[in-house]
Backbone as XML, in Angstrom:
<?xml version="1.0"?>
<chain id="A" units="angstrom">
  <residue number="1" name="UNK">
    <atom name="N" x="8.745" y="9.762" z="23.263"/>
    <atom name="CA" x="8.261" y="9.364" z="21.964"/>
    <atom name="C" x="7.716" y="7.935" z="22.073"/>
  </residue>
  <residue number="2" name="UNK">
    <atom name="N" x="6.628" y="7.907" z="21.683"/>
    <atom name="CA" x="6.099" y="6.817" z="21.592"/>
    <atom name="C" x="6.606" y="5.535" z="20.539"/>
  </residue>
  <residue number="3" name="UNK">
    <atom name="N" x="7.061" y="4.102" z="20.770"/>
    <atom name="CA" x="7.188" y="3.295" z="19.852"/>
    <atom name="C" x="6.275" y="2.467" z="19.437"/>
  </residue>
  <residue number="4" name="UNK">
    <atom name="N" x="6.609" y="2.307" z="18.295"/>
    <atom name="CA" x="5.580" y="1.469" z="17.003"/>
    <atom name="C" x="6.415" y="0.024" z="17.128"/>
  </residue>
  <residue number="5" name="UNK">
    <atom name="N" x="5.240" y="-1.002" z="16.686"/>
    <atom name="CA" x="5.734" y="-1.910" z="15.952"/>
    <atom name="C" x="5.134" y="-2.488" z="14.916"/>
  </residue>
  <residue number="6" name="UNK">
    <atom name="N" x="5.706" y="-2.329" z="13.804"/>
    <atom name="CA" x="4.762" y="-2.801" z="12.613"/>
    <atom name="C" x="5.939" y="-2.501" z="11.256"/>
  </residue>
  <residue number="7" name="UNK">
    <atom name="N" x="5.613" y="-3.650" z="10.486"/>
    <atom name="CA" x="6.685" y="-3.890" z="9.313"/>
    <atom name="C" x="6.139" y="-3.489" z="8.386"/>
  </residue>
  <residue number="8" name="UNK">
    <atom name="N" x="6.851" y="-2.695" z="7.320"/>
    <atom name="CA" x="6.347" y="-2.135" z="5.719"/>
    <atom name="C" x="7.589" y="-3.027" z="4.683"/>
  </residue>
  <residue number="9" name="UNK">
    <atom name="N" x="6.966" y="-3.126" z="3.712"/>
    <atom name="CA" x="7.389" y="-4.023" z="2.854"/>
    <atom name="C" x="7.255" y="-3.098" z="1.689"/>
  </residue>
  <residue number="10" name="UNK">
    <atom name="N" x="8.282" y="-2.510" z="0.954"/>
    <atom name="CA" x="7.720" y="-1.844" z="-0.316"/>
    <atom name="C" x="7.967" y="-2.773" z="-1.332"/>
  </residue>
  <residue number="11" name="UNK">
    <atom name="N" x="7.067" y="-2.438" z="-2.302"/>
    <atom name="CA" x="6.984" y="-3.257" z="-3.520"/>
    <atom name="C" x="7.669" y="-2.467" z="-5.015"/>
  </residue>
  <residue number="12" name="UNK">
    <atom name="N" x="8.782" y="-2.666" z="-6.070"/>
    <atom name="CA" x="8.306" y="-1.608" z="-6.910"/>
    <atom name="C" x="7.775" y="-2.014" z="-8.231"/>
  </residue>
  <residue number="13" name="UNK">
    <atom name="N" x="6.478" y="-1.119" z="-8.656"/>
    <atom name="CA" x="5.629" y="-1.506" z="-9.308"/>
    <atom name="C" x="5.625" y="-1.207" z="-10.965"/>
  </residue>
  <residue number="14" name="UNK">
    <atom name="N" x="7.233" y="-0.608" z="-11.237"/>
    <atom name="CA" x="7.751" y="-0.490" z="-12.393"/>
    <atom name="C" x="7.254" y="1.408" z="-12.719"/>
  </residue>
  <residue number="15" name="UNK">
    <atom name="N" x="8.322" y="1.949" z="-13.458"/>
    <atom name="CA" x="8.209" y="3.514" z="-14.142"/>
    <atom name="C" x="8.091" y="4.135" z="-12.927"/>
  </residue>
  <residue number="16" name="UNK">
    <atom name="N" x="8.941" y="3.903" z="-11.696"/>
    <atom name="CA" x="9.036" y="4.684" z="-10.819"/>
    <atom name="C" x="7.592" y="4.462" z="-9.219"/>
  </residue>
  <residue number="17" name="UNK">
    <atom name="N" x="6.971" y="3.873" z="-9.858"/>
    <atom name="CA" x="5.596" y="3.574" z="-9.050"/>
    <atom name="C" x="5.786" y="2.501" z="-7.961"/>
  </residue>
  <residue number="18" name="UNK">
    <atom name="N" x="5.823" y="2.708" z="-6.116"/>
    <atom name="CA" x="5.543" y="1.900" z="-5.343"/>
    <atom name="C" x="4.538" y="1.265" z="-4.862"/>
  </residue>
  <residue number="19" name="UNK">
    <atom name="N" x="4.463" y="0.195" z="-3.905"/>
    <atom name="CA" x="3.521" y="-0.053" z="-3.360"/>
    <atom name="C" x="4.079" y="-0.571" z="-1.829"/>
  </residue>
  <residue number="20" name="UNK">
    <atom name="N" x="3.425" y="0.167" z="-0.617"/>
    <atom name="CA" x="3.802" y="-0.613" z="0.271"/>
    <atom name="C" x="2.425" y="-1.555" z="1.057"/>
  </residue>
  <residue number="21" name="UNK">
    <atom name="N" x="2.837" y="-2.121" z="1.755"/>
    <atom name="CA" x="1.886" y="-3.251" z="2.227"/>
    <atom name="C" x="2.902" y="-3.057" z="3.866"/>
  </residue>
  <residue number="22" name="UNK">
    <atom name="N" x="1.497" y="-2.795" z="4.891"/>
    <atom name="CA" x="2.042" y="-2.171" z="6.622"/>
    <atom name="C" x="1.468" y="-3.005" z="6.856"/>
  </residue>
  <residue number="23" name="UNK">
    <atom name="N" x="2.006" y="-3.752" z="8.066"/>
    <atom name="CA" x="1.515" y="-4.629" z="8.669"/>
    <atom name="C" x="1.759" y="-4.243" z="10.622"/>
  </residue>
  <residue number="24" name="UNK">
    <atom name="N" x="0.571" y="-3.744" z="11.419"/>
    <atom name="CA" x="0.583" y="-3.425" z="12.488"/>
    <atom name="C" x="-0.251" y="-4.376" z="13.334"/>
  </residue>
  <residue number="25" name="UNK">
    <atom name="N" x="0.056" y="-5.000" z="14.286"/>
    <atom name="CA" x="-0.886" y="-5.345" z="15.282"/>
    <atom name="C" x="-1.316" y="-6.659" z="14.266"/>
  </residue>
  <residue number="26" name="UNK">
    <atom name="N" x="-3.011" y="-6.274" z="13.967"/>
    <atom name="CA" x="-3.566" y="-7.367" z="13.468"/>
    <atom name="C" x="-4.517" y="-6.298" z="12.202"/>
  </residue>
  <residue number="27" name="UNK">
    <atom name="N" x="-3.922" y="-5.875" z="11.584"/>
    <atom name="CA" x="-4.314" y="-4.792" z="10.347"/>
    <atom name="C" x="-2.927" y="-4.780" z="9.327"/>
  </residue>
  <residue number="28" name="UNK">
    <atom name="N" x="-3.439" y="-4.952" z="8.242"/>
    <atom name="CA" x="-2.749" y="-4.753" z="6.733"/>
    <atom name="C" x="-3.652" y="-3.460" z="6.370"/>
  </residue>
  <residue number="29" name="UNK">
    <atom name="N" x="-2.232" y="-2.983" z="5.515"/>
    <atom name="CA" x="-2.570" y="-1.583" z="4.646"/>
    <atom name="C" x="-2.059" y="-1.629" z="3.845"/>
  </residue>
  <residue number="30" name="UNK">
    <atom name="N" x="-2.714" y="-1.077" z="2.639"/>
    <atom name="CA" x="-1.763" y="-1.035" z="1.002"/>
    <atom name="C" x="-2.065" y="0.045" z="1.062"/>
  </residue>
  <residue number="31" name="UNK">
    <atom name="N" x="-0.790" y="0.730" z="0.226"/>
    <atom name="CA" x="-0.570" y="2.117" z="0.143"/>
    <atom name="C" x="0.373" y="2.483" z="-1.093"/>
  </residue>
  <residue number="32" name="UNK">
    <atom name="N" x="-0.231" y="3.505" z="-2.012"/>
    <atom name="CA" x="0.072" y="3.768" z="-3.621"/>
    <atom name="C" x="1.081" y="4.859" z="-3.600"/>
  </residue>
  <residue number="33" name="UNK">
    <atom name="N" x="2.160" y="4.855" z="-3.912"/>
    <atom name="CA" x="3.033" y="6.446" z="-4.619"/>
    <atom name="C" x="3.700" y="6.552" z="-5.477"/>
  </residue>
  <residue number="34" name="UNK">
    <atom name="N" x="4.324" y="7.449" z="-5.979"/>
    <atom name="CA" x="5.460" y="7.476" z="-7.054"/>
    <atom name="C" x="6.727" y="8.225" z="-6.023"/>
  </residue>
  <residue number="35" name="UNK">
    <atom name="N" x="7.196" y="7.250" z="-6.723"/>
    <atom name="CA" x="8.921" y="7.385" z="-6.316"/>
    <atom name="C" x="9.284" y="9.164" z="-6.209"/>
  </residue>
  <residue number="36" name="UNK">
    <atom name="N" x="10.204" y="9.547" z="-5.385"/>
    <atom name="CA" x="10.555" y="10.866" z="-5.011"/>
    <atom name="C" x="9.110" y="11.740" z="-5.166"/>
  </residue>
  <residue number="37" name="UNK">
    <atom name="N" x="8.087" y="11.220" z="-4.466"/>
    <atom name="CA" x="6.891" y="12.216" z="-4.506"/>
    <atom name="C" x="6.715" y="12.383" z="-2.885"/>
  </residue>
  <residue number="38" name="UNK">
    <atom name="N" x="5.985" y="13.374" z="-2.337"/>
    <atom name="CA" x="5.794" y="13.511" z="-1.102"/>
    <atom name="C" x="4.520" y="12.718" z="-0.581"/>
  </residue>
  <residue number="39" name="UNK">
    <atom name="N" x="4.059" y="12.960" z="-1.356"/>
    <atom name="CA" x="2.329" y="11.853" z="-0.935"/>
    <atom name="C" x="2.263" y="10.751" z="-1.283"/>
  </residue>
  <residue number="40" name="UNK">
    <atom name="N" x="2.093" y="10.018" z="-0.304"/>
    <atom name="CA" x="1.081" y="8.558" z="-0.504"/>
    <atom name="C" x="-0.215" y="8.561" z="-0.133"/>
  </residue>
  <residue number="41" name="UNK">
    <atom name="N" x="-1.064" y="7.750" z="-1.176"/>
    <atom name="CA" x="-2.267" y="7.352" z="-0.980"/>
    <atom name="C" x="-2.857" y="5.643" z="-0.702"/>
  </residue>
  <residue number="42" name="UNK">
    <atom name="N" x="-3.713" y="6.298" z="0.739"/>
    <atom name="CA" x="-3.979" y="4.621" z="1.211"/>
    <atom name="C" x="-4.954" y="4.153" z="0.148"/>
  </residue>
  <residue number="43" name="UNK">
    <atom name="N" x="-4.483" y="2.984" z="0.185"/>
    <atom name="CA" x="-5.273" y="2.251" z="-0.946"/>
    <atom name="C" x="-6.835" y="1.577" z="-0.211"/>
  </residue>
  <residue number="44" name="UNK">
    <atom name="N" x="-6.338" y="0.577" z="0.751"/>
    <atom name="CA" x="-7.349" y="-0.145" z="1.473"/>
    <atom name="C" x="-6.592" y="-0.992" z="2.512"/>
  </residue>
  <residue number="45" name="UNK">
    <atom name="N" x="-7.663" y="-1.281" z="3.314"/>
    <atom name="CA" x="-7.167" y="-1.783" z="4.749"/>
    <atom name="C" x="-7.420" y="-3.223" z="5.245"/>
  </residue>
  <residue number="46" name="UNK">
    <atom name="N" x="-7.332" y="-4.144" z="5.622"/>
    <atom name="CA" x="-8.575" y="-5.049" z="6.059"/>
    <atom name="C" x="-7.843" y="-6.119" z="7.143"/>
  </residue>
  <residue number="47" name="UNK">
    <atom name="N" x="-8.546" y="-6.164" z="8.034"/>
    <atom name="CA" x="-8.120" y="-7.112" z="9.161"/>
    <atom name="C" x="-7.476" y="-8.418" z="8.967"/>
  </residue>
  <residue number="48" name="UNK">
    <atom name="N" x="-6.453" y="-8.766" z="9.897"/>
    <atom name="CA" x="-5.634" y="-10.161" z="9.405"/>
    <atom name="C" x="-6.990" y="-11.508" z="9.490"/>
  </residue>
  <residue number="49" name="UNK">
    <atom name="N" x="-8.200" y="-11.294" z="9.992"/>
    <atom name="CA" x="-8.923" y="-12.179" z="10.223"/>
    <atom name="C" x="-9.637" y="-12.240" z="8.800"/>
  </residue>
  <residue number="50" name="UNK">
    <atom name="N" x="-9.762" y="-11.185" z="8.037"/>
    <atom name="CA" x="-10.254" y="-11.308" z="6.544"/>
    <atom name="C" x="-9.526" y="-11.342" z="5.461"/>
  </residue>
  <residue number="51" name="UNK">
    <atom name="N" x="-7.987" y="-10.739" z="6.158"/>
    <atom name="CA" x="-7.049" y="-10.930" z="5.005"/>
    <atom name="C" x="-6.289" y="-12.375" z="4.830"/>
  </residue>
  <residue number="52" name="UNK">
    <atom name="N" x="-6.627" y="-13.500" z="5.521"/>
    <atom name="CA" x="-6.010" y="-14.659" z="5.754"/>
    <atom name="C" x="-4.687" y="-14.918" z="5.594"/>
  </residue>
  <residue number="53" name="UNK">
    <atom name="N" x="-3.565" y="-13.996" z="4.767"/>
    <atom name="CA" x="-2.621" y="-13.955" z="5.148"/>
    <atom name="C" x="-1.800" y="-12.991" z="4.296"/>
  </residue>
  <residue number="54" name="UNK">
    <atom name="N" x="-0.801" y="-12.789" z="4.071"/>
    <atom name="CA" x="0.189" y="-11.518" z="3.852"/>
    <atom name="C" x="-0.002" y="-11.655" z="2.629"/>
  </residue>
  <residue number="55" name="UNK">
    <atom name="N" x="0.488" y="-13.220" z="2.122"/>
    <atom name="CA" x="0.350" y="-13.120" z="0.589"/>
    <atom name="C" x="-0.676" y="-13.018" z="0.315"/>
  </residue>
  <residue number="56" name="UNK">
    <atom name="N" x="-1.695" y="-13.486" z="0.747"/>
    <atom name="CA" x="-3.088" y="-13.074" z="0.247"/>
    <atom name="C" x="-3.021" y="-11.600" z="-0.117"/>
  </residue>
  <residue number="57" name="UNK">
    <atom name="N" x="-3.389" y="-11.216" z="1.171"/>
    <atom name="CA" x="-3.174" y="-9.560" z="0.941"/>
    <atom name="C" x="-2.391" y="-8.847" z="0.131"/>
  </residue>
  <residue number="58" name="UNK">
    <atom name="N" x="-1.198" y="-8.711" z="-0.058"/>
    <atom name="CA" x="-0.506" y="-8.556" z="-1.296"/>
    <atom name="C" x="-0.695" y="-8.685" z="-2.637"/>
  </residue>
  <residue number="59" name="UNK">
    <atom name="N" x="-1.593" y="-9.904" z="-3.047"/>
    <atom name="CA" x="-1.856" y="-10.468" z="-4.181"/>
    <atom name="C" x="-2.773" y="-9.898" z="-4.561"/>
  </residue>
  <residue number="60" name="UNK">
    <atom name="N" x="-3.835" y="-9.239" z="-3.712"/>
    <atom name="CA" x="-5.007" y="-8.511" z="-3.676"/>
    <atom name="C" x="-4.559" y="-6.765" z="-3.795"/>
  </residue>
  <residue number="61" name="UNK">
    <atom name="N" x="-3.814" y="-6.576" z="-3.271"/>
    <atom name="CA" x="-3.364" y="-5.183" z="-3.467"/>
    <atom name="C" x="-3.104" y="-5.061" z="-4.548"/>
  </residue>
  <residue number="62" name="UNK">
    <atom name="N" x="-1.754" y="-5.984" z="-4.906"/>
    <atom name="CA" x="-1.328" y="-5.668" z="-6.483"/>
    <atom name="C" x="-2.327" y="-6.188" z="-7.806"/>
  </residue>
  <residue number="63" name="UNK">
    <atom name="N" x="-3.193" y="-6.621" z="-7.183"/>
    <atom name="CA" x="-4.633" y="-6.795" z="-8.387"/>
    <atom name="C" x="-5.233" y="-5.590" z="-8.198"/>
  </residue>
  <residue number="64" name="UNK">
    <atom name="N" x="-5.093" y="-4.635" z="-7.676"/>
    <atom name="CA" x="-6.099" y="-3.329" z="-7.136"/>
    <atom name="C" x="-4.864" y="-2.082" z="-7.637"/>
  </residue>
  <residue number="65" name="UNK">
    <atom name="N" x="-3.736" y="-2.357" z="-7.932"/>
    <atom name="CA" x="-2.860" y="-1.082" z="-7.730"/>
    <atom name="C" x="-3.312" y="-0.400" z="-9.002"/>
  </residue>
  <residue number="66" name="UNK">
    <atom name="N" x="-3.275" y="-1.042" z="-10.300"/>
    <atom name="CA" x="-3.432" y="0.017" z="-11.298"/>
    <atom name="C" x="-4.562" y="0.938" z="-11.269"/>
  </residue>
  <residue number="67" name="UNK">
    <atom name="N" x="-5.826" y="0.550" z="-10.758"/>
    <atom name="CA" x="-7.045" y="1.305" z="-10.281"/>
    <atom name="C" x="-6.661" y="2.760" z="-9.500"/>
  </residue>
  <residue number="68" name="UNK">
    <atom name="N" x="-5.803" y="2.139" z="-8.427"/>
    <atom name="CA" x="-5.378" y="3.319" z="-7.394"/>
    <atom name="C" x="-4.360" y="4.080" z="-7.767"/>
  </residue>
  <residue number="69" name="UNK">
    <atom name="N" x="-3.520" y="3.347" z="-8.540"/>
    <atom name="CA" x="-2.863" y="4.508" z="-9.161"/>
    <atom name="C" x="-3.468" y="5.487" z="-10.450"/>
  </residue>
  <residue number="70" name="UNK">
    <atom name="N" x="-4.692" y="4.940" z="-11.144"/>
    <atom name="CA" x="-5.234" y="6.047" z="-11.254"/>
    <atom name="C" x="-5.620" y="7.167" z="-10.809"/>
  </residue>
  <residue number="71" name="UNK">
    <atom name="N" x="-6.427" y="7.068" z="-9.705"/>
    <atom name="CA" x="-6.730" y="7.951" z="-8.306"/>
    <atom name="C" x="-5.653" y="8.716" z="-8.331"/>
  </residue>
  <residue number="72" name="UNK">
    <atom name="N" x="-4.689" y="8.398" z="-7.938"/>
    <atom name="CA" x="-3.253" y="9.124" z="-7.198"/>
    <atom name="C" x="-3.261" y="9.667" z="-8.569"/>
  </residue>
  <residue number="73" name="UNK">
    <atom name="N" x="-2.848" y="9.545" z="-9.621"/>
    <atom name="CA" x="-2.898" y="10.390" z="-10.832"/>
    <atom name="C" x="-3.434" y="11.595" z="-11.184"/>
  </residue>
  <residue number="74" name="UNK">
    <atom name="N" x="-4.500" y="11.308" z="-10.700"/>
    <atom name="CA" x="-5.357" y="12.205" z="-11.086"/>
    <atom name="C" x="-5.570" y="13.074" z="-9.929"/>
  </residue>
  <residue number="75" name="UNK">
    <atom name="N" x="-4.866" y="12.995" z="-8.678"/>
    <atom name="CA" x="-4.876" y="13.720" z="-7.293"/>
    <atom name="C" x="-3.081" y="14.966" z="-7.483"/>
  </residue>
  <residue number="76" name="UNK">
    <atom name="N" x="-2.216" y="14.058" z="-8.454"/>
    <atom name="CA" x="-0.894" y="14.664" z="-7.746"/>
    <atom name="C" x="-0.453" y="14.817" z="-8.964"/>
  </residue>
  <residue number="77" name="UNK">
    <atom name="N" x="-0.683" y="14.239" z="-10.219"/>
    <atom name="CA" x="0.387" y="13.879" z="-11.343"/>
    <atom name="C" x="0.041" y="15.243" z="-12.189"/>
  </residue>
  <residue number="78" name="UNK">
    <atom name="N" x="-1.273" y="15.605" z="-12.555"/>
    <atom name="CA" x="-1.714" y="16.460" z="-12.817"/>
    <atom name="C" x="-1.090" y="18.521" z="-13.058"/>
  </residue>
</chain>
């Protein structure tokens, strides 16, 4: 089995709604779900050289989550 290294940080985004933020290598990922659901949806990705740093990135995700959790809404909630 192959090993990983890379840290997830979940966020919770209130009424059951997460957010995690992956951090691998030199790539951030935000990623949208609801609590006890099987699917997550990637939100967006962007290199540590454009994301200048975690909090950045984070701060930017969670300015973007209610958008994406529309999406996911309208993919699973339905």
């Amino acid at each position: 089995m192959k090993k990983t290294n890379y840290k997830t940080t979940t966020y919770d985004m209130g009424r059951g709604w997460r957010m995690d933020i992956v951090i691998f290598g030199k790539t951030y990922e935000a990623w949208v779900y609801k609590k006890d659901m099987c699917v997550k949806n990637f939100m967006f990705g962007m290199e540590e050289k454009y994301a200048q740093s975690e909090d950045y990135f984070t701060e930017l995700a969670a300015a973007n989550f209610d958008e994406h959790k529309k999406f996911y809404q309208m993919d699973y909630c339905n």
